[in-house]
DOTORDREN-132920 format. One record per atom (N, C-alpha, C): residue in one letter; atom name; x, y, z. Coordinates in steps of 0.001 Angstrom, whole numbers. Each point is the difference from the previous one (the first is absolute). Example, Ala and Ser with C-alpha at 12.3 -4.5 7.8 and 13.67 -1.06 7.14 Angstrom:
BEGIN
> residu:atome:X:Y:Z
> A:N:13190:-5690:7800 .
> A:CA:-890:1190:0 .
> A:C:900:1200:0 .
> S:N:-350:1050:-720 .
> S:CA:820:1190:60 .
> S:C:-770:1090:730 .
//
This chain:
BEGIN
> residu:atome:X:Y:Z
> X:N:834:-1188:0 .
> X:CA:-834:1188:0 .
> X:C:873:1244:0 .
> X:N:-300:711:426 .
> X:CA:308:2105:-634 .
> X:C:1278:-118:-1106 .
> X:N:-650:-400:-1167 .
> X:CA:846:-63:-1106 .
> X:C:-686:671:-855 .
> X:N:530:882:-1047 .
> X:CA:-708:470:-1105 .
> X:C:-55:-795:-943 .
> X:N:-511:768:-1599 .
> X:CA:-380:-1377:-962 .
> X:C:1455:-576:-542 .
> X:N:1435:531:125 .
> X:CA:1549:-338:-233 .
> X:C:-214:-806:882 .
> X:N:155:-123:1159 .
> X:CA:443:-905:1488 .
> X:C:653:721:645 .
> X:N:85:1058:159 .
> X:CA:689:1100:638 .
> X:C:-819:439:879 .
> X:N:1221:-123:1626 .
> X:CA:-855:571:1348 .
> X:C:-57:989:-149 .
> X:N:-811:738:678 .
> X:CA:225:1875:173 .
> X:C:365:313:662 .
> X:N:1016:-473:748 .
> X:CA:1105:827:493 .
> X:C:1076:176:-647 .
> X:N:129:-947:-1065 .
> X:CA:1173:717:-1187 .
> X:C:-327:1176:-544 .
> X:N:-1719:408:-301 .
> X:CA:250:1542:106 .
> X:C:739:572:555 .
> X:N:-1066:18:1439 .
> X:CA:1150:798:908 .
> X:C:1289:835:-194 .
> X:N:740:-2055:-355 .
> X:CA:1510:307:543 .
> X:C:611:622:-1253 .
> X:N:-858:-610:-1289 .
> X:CA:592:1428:-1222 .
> X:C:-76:1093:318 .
> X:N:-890:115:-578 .
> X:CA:-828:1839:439 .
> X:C:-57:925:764 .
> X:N:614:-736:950 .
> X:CA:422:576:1742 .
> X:C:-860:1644:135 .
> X:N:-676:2:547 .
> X:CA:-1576:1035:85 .
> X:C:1305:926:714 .
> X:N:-816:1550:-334 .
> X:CA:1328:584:1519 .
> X:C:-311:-38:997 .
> X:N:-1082:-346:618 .
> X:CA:-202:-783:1605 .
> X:C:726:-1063:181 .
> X:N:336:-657:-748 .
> X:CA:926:-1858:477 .
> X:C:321:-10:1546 .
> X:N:883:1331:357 .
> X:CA:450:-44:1167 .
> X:C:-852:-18:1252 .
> X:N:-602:1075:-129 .
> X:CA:-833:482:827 .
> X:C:-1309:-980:404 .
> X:N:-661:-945:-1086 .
> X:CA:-512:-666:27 .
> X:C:300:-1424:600 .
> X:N:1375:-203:406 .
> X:CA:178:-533:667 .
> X:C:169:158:1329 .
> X:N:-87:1189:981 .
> X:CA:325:607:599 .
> X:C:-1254:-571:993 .
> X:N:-841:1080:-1238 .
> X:CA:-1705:-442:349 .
> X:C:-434:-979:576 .
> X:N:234:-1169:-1190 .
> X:CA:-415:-1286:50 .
> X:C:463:-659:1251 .
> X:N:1214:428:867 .
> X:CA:292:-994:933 .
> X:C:-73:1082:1408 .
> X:N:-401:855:-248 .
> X:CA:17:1099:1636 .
> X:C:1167:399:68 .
> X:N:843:167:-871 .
> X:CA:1199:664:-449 .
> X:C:1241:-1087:1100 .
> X:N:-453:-919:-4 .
> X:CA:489:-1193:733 .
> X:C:991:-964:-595 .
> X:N:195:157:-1215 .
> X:CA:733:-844:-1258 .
> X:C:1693:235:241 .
> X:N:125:2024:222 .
> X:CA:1396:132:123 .
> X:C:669:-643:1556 .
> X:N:-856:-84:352 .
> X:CA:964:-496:1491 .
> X:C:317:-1753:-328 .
> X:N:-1042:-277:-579 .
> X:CA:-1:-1308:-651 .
> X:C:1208:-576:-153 .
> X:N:69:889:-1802 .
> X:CA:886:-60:-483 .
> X:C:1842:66:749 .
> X:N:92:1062:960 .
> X:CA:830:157:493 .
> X:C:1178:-789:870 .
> X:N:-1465:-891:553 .
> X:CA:425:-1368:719 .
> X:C:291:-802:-955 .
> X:N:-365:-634:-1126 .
> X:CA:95:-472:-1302 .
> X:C:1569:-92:-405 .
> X:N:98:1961:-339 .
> X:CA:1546:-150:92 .
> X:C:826:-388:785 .
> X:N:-22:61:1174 .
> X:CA:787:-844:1386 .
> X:C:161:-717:-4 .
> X:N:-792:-1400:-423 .
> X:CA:-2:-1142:70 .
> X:C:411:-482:-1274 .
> X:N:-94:804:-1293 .
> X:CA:1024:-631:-1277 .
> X:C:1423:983:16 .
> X:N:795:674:1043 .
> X:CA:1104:639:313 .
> X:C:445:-803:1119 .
> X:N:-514:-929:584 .
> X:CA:197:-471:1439 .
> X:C:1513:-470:10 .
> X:N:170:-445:-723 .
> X:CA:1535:-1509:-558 .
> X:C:529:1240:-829 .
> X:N:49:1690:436 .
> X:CA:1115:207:-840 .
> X:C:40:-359:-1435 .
> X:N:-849:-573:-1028 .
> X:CA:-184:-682:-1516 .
> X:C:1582:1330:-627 .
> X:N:604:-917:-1311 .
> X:CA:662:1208:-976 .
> X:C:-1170:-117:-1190 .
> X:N:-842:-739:-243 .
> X:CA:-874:506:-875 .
> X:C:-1447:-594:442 .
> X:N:-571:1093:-656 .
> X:CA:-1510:237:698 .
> X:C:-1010:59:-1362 .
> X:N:-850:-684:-201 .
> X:CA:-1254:242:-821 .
> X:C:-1375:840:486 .
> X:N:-805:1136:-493 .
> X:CA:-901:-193:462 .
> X:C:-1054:-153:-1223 .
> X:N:-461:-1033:-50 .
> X:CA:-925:-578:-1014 .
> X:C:-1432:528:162 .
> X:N:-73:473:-1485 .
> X:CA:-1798:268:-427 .
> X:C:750:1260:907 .
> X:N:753:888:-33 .
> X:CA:445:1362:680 .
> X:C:-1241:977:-99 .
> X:N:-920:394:-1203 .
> X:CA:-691:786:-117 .
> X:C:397:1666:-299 .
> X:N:-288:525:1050 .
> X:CA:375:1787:-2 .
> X:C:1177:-313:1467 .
> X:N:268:-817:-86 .
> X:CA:1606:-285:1200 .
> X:C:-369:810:1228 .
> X:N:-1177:-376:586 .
> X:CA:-400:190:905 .
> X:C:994:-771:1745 .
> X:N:-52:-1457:-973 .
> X:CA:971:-745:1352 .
> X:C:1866:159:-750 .
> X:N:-147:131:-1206 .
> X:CA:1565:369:-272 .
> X:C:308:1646:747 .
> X:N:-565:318:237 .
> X:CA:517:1507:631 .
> X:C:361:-243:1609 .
> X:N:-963:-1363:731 .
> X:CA:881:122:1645 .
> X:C:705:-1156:-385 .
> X:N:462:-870:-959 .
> X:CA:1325:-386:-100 .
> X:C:1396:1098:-218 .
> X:N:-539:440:-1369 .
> X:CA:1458:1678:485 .
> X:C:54:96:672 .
> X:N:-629:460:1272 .
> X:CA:-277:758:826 .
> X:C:1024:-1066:1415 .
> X:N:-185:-839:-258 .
> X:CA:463:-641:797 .
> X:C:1329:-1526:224 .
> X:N:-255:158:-1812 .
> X:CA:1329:-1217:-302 .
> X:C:1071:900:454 .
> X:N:994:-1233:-218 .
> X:CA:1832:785:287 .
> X:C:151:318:-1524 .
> X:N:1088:1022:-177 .
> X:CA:112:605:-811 .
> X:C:932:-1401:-1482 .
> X:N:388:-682:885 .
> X:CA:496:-1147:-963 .
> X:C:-1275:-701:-699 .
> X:N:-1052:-387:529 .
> X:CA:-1016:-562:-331 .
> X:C:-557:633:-1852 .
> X:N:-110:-1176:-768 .
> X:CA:-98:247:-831 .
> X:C:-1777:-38:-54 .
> X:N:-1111:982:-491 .
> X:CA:-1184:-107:-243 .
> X:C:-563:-71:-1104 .
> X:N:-645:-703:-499 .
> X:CA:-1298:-166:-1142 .
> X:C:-1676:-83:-65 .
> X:N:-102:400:-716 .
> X:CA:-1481:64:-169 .
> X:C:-344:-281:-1318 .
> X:N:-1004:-1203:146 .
> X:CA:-1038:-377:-1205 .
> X:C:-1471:408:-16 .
> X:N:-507:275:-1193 .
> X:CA:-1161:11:-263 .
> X:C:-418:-236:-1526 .
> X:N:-870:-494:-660 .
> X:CA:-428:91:-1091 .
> X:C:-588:1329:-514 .
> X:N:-210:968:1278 .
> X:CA:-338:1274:-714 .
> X:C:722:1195:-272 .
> X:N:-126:353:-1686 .
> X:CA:1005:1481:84 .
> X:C:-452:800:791 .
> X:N:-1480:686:-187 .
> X:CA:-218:884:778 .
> X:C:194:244:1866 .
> X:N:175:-1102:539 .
> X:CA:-115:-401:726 .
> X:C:1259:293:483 .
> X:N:1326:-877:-351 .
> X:CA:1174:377:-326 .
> X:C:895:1821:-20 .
> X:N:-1316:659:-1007 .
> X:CA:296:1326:-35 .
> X:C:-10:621:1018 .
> X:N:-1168:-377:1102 .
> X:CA:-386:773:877 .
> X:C:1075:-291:1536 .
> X:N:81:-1375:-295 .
> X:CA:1328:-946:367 .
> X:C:1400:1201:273 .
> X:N:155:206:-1144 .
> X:CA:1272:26:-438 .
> X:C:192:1673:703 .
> X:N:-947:829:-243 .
> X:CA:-270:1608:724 .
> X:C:228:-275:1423 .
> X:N:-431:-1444:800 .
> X:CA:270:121:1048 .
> X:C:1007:-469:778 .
> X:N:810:-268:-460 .
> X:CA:1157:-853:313 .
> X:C:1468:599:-134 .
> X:N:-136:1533:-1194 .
> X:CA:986:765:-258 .
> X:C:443:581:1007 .
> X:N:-580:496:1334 .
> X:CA:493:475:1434 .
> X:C:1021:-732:346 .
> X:N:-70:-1126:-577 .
> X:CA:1371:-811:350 .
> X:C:1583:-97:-929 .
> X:N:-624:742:-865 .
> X:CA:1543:206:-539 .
> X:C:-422:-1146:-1289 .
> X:N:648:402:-1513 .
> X:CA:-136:-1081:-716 .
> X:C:596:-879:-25 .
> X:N:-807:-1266:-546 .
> X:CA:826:-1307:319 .
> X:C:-64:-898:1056 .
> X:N:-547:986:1290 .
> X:CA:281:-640:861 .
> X:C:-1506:-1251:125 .
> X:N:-1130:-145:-823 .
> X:CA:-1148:-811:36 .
> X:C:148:-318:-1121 .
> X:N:343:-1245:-876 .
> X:CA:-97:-374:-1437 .
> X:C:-1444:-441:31 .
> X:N:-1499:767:-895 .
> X:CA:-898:-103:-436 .
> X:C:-82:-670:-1044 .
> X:N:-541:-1208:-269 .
> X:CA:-83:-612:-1159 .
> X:C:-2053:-704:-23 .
> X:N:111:140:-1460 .
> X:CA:-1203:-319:-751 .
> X:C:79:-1252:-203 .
> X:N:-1009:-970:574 .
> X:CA:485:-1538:266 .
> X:C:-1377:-518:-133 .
> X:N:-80:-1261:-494 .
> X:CA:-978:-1310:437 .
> X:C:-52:-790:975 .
> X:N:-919:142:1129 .
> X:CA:320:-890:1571 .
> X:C:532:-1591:-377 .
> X:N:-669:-370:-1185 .
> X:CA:4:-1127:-111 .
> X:C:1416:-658:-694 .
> X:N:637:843:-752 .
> X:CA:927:-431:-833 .
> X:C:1197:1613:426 .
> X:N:552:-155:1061 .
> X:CA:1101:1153:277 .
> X:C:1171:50:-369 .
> X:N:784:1217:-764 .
> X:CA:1069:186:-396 .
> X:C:921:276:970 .
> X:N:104:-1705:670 .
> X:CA:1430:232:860 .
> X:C:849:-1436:266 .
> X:N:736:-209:311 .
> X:CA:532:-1330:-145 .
> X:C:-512:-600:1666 .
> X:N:275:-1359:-804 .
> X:CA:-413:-745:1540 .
> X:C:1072:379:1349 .
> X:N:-1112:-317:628 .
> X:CA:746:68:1398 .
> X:C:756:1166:473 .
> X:N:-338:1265:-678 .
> X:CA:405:1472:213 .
> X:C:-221:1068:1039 .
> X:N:-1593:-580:605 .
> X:CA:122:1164:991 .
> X:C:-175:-676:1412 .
> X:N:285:832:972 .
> X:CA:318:-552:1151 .
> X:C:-1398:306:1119 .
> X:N:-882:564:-535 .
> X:CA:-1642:54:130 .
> X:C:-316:719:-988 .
> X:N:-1629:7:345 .
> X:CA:-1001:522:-1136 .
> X:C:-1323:140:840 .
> X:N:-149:1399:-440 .
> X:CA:-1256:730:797 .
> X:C:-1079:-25:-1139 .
> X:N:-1370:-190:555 .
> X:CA:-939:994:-809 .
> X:C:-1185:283:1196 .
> X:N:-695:1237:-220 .
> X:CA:-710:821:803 .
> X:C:-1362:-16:-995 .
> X:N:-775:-1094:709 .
> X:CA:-1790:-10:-575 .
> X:C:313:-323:-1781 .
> X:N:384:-748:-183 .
> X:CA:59:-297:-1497 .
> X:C:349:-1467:-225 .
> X:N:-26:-676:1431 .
> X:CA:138:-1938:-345 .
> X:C:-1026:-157:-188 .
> X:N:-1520:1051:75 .
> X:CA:-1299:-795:316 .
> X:C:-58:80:-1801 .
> X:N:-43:823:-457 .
> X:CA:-80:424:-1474 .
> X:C:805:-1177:-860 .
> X:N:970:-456:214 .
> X:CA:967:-1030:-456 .
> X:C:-537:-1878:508 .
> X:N:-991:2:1346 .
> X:CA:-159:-1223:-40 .
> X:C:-1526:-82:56 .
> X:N:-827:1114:585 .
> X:CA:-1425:-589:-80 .
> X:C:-935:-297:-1195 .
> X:N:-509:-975:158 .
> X:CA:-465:-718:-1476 .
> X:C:678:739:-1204 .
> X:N:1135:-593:74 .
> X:CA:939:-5:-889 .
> X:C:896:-917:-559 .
> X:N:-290:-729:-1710 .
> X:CA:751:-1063:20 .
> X:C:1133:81:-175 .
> X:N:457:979:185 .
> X:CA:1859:595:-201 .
> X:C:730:-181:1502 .
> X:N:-1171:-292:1191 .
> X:CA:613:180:1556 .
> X:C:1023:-528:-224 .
> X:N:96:-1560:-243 .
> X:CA:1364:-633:373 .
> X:C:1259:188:-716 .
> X:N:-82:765:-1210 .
> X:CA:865:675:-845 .
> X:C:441:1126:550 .
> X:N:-377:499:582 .
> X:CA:37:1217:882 .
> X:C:866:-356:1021 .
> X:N:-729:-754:919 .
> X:CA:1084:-856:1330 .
> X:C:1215:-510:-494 .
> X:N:193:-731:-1275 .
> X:CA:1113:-785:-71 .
> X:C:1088:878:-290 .
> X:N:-765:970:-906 .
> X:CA:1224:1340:-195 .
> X:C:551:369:1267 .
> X:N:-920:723:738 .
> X:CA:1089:656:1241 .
> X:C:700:-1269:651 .
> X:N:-405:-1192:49 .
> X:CA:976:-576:390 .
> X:C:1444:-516:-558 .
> X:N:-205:170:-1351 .
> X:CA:1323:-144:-995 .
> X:C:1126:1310:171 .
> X:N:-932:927:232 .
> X:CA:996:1480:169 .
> X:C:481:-82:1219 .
> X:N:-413:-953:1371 .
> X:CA:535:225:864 .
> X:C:937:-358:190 .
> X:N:1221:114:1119 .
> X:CA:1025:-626:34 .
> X:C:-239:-1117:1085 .
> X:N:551:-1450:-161 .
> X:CA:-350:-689:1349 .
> X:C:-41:658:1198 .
> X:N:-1080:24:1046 .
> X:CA:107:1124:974 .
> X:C:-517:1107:115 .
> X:N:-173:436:-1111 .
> X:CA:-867:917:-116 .
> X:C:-1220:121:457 .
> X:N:-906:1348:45 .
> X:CA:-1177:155:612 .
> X:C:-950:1061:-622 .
> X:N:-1125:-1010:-516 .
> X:CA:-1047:881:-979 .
> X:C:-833:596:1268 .
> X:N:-525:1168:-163 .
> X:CA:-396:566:1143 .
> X:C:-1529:841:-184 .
> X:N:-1049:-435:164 .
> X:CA:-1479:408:-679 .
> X:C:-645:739:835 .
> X:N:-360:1180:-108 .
> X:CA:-1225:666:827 .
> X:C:-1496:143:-979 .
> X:N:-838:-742:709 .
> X:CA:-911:-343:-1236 .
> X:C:-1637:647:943 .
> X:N:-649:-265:-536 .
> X:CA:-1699:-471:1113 .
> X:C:195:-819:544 .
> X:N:-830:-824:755 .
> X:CA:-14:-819:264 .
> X:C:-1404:-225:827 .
> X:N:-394:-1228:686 .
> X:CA:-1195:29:816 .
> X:C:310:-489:1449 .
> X:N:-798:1144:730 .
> X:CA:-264:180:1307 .
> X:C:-19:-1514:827 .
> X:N:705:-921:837 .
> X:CA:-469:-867:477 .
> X:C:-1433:244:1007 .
> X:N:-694:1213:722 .
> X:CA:-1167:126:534 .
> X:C:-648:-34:-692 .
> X:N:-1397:-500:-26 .
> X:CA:-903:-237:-1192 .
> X:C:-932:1918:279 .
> X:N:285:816:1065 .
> X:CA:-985:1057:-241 .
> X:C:1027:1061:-549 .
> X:N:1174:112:163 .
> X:CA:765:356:-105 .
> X:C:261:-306:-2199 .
> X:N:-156:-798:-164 .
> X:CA:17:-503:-1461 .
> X:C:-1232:37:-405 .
> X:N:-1351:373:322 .
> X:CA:-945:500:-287 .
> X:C:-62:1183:-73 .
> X:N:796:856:550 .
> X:CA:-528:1162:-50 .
> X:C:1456:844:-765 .
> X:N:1023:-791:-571 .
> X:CA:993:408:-684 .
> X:C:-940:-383:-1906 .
> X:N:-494:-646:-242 .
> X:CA:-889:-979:-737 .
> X:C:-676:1482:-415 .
> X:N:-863:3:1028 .
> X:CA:-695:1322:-484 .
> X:C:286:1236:-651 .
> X:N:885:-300:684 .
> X:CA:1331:1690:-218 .
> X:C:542:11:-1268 .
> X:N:379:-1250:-489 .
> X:CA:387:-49:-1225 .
> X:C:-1119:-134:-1041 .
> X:N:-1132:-414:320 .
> X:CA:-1031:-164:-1109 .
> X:C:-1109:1941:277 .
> X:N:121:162:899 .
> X:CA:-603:1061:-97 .
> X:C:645:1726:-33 .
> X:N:962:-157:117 .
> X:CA:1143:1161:325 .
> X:C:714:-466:-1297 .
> X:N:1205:-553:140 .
> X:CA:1315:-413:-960 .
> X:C:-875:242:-1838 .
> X:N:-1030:-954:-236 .
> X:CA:-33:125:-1049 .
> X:C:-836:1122:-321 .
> X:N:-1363:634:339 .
> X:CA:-693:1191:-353 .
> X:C:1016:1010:-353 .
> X:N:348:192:1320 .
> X:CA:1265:1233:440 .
> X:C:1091:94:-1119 .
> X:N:548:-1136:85 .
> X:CA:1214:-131:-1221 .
> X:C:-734:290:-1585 .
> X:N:-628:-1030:-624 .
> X:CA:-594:448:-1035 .
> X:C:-715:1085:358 .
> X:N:-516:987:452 .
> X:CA:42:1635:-261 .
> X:C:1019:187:-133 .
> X:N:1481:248:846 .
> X:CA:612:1072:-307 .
> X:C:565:-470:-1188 .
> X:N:306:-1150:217 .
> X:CA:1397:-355:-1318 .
> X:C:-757:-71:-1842 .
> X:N:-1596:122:243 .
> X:CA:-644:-408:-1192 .
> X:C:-26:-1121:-550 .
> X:N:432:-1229:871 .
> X:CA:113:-1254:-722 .
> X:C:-589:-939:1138 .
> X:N:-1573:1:-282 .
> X:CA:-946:-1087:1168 .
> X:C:333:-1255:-34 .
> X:N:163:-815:-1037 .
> X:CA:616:-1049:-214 .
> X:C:1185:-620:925 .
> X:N:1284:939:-732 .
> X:CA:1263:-295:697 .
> X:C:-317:-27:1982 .
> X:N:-1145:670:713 .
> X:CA:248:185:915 .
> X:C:-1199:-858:596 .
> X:N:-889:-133:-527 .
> X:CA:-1012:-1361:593 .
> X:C:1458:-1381:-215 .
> X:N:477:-70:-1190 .
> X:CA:1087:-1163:254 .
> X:C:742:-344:1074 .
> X:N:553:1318:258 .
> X:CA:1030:453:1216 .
> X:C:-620:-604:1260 .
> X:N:-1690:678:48 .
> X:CA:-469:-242:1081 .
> X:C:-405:-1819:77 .
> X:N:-300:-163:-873 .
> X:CA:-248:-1758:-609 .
> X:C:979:-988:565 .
> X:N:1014:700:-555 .
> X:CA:1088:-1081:621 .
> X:C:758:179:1207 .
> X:N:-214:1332:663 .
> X:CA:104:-21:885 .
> X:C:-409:-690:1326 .
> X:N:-1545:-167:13 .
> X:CA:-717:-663:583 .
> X:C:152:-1912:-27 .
> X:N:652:-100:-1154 .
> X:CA:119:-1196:-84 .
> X:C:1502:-1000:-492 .
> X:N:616:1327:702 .
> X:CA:1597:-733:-375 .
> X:C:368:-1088:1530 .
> X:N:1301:-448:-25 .
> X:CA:438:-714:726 .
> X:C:201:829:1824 .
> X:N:-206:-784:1193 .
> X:CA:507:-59:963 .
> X:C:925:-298:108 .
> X:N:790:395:1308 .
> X:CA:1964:-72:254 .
> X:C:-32:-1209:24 .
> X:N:-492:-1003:484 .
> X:CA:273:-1494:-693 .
> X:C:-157:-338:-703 .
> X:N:-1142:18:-931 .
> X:CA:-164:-223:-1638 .
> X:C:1105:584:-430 .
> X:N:377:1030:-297 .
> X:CA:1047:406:-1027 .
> X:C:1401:-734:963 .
> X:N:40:-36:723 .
> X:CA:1305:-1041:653 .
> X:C:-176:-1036:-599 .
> X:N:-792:-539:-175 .
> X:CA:-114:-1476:-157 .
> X:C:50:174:-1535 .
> X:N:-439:578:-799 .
> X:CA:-289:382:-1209 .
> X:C:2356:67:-528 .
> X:N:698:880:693 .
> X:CA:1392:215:4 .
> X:C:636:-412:61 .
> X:N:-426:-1429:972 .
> X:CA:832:-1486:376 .
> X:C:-245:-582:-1168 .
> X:N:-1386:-185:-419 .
> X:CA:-30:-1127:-1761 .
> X:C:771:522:-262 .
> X:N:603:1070:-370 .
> X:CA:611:953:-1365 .
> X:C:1288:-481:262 .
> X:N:6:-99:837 .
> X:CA:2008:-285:227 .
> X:C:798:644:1241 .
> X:N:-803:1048:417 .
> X:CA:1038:601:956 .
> X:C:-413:-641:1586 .
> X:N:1466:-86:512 .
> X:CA:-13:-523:1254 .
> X:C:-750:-394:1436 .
> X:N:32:1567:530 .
> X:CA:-471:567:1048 .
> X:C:-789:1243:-303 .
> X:N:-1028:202:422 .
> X:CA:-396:1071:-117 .
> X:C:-656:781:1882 .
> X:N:-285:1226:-264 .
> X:CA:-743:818:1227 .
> X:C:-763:1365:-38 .
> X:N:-914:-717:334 .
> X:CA:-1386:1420:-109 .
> X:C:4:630:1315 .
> X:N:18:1757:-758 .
> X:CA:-300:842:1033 .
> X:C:-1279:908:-331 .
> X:N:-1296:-623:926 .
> X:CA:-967:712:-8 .
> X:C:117:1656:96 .
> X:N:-788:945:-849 .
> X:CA:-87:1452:141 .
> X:C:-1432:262:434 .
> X:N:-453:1279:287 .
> X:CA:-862:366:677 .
> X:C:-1266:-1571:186 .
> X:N:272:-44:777 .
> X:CA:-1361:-1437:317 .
> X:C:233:-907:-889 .
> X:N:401:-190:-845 .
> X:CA:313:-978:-1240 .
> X:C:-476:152:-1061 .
> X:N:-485:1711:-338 .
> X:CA:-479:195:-1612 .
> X:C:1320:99:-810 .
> X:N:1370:-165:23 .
> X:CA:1367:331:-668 .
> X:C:714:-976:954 .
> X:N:1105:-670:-992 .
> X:CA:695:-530:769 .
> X:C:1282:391:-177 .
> X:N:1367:-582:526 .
> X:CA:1518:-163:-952 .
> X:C:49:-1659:-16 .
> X:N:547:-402:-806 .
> X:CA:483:-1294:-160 .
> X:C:1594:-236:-639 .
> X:N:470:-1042:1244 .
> X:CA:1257:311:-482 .
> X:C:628:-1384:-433 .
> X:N:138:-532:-767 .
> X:CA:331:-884:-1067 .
> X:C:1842:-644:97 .
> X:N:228:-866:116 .
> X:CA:1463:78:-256 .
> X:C:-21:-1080:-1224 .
> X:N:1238:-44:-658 .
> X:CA:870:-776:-1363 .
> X:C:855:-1243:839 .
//
């Protein structure tokens, strides 16, 4: 389901077209709760010191900006996305850091231009749900970041997730079907892309489902850290 008559989700709008709300609309969408998120996100894929760092499905380098912000200056950074525009807006924000210092690249999650076993983690911030929910590319997706990793390595996810309280996940449920998508499709003009958002939100994986979901895939050990009540999680993955 939320496919047009191509097979195309609508959130690849979105992530082309990038509305000039993108940001802000995310801001919205989570009680402006996403950047602290994110922040911890970076901590935990900087934890081991990494010399190279991915942050995958990067977007407008929302979580590549508290990696600058906070790698060692040896640390080499990258960012993928399949979108130029996206990229562009990317790329405006990342120049505070001096050029060079974030290599931005235009990439396919599924098929990445990098050699095996290259980076020493790999971040992405709200963009695994887009890459695995009813999606027959998920495990193409998984097997990649695990080929880019280096043994040891640590894929590191801040995603949705669901509430283990059942009133508590009722009333996040709501939030996303009655807030997330109305709200979003107004501002951004694209009802579709944001009933999806809200769609799969409601019905993506719990911190054990997607654990358990990480172990099939190949990687080791993994550990979920619940965020506000358990509507967001981090998940931390090792190679």
């Amino acid at each position: 389901m939320f496919r047009d008559e191509k097979g195309y989700r609508p959130t690849q709008q979105i992530f082309t077209e990038v509305p000039p709300k993108y940001d802000i609309l995310n801001r919205i969408m989570t009680l402006n709760l996403d950047e602290g998120w994110r922040r911890k996100t970076a901590a935990r894929v900087l934890e081991k010191n990494p010399s190279k760092v991915l942050d995958l499905c990067c977007g407008t380098a929302d979580l590549t900006m508290h990696l600058a912000r906070n790698a060692s200056a040896s640390t080499e950074l990258y960012g993928l996305d399949f979108s130029h525009t996206m990229l562009e807006r990317a790329k405006e924000k990342v120049s505070v850091f001096g050029e060079g210092r974030v290599k931005l690249i235009q990439g396919d999650a599924g098929n990445m231009p990098f050699e095996s076993n290259f980076f020493d983690a790999v971040g992405i911030s709200f963009g695994f749900r887009n890459l695995t929910f009813e999606n027959p590319d998920a495990g193409l997706h998984i097997s990649e970041v695990l080929r880019v990793l280096k043994p040891g390595g640590r894929f590191v996810i801040v995603e949705t997730s669901q509430p283990s309280n059942a009133f508590i996940r009722w009333g996040y449920h709501q939030y996303m079907k009655y807030f997330t998508a109305p709200v979003g499709g107004l501002i951004s003009g694209n009802k579709p892309a944001y009933d999806y958002l809200a769609y799969s939100g409601n019905h993506y994986w719990s911190v054990p489902e997607l654990s358990e979901v990480l172990k099939k895939a190949g990687f080791s050990r993994t550990q979920g850290i619940p965020l506000f009540m358990g509507v967001s999680a981090i998940m931390i993955a090792e190679k």
